[in-house]
N, C-alpha and C positions, 0 to 999 in steps of 0.2 A: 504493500500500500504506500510505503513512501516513495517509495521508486516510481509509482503513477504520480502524487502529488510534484514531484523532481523533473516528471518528463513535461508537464502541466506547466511550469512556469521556465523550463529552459529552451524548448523547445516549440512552444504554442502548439501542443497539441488539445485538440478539443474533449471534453469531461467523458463524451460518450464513447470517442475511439478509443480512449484510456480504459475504463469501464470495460470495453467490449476486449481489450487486448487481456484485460487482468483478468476476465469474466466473473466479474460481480456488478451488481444492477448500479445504476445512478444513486438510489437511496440510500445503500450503502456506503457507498463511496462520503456523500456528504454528513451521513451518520459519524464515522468515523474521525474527519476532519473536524467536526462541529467539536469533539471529543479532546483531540491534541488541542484546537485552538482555548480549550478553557481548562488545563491542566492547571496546577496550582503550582505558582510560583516558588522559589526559593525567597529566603529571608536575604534580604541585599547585605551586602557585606562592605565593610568600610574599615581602613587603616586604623587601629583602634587607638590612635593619641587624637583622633578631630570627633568622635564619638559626643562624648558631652560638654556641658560650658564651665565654668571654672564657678561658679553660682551651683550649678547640678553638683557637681562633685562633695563641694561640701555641704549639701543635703543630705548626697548621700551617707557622706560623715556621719549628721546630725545623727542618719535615722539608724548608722552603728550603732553609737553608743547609746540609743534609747533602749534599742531589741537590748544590749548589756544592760542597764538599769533592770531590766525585766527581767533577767535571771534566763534570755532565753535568746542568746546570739546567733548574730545571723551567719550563714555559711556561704561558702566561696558561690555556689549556685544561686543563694538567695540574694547576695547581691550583684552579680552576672543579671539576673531578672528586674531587681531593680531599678537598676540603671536604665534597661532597655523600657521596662514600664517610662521613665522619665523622659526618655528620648522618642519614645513613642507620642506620649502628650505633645512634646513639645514640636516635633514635624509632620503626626499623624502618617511617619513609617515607621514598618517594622524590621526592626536589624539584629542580628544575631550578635549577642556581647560576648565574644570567645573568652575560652582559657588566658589567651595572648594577651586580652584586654584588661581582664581580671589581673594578674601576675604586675602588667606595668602601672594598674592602676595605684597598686600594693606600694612599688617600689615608689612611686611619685611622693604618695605620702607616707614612706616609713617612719617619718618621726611622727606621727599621729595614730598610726594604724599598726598591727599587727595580728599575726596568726598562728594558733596556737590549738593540738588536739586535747582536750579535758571529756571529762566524766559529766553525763547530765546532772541538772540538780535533785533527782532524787537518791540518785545517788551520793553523792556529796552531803546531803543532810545523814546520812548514816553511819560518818565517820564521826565518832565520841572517842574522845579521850577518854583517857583514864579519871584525871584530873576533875574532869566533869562529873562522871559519875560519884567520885568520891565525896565531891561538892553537892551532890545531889539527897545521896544518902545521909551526910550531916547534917543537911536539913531538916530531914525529916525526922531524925533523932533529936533535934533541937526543939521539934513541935509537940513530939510524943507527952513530954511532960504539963505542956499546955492544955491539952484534950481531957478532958473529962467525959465526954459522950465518944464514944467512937465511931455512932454515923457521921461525924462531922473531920473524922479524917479521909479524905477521898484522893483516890486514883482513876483520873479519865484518861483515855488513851482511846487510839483509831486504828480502827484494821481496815486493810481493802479487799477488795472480792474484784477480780478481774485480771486478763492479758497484759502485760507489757511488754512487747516485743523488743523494744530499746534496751532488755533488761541488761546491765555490764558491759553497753556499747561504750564505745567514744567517738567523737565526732571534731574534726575539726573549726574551730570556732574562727572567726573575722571579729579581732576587739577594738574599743580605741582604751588606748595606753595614759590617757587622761583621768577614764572613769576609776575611782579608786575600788569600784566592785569585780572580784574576781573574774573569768572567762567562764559561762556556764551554759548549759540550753536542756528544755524540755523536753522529756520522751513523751511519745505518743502514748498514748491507751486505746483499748478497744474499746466501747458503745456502750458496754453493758456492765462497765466497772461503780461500784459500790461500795464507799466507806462506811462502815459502822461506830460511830461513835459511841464509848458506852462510857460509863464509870461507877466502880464499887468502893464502898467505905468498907472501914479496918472492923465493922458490924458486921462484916457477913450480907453486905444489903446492897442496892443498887439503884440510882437513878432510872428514871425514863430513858430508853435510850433516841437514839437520832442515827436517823439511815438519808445519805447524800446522795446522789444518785442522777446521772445524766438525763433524768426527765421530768422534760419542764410541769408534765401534768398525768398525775395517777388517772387510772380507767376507774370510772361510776364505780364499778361493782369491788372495789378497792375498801371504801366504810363498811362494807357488808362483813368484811373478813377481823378476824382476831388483830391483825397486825397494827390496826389505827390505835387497838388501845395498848399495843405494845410498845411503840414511838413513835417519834416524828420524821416527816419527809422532808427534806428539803434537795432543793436543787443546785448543780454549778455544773460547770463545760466541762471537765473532765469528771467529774464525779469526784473529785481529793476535795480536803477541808481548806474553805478560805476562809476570808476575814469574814465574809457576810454570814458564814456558818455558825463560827466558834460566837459571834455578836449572840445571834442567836440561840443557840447553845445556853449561851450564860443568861439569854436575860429569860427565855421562855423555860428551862431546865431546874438548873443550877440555883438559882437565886430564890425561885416559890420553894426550892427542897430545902435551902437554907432556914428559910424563913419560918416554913410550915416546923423546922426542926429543933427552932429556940424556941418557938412558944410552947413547942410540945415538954421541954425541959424546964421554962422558963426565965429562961437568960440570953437576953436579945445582945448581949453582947460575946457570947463564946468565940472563941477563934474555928476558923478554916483552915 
């Protein structure tokens, strides 16, 4: 078929002798052509130092060390896509930000930027000292003699229920060398992970507990079951405990158990 299209404009030969030498009908013929003429482009490609403006770049900066503020740095791909998202607004093309671009991007600003492979932050929150814990346990040795009621000694803590695929990867991170918080980024989770919040006093007893959970809104038939009067739902994007949870936690939980546990002794001032 190319070889008719070829003989078509070198040689002015007419559609139908073409057609009739290749023997396939006209219809054909312009089916096919209709087909190559609307194939999809490649991403244009451009010398990667005239790529973006000297204004873009340090956006792109800014929007480094924000993802670092977050505890959830960007990587060489994410901001390769960046860039090109910026240079796409700003020509309305699309260009491919190579390796090549990335690398000299690095080198232009070394004294602001660097790259470095580290450990997610869930993993990172699980390195304790020693130090720590021994600091931990003398607290609570220091309170023992304060307690006179021992529901009002409490241990809360969070399990999860679900996949981490990211589990003891590492990943190379893109930081800036300004922000004074470590190089760190988020692992993914699957859909269906589930923290359990619970906590038990040095009674043998146990708060209401609290289930977080990646969905925004339990099914009707959800109050029907045992489980509304076992705890609470709440919701967040990954299903782990954030600020909005523990808020909550303490003020719908914690603080009516407190409360409801002095007047049942009658000493609104015992310690926690």
């Amino acid at each position: 078929m190319r070889e008719a299209i070829l003989w078509e404009f070198l040689f002015f030969i007419s559609k139908r002798r073409i057609c009739r030498e290749e023997r396939i009908s006209t219809k054909t013929y312009y089916k096919i052509k209709k087909s190559q003429d609307t194939l999809p482009k490649k991403l244009e490609k451009q010398p990667p130092h005239s790529s973006l403006t000297k204004s873009e770049e340090n956006l792109l900066i800014e929007e480094i060390g924000k993802a670092q503020l977050n505890c959830n740095c960007l990587s060489g791909k994410d901001v390769r896509e960046l860039a090109q998202k910026m240079y796409s607004e700003r020509t309305l093309l699309d260009r491919d930000f190579s390796r090549g671009w990335y690398h000299l991007f690095l080198e232009r600003h070394a004294e602001e930027l660097g790259k470095i492979k580290c450990d997610s932050v869930d993993e990172n929150r699980g390195s304790i000292s020693l130090a720590e814990v021994n600091e931990y346990i003398k607290a609570v040795n220091n309170a023992l003699p304060l307690i006179t009621d021992l529901r009002l000694l409490l241990n809360m803590d969070e399990s999860g229920f679900g996949r981490r695929p990211d589990y003891k990867q590492r990943r190379t991170c893109v930081y800036r060398k300004s922000v004074n918080i470590p190089p760190l980024w988020r692992a993914a989770t699957d859909n269906y992970h589930v923290s359990w919040v619970c906590c038990v006093t040095a009674a043998a007893t146990h708060l209401r507990h609290l289930f977080i959970t990646t969905r925004k809104r339990m099914d009707p038939e959800f109050k029907n079951t045992f489980l509304s009067n076992f705890g609470d739902f709440e919701w967040a994007l990954k299903g782990y405990m954030v600020e909005s949870n523990i808020i909550y936690w303490v003020r719908e939980i914690l603080l009516p158990y407190v409360i409801q546990t002095r007047m049942d002794i009658n000493n609104e001032n015992h310690p926690v």
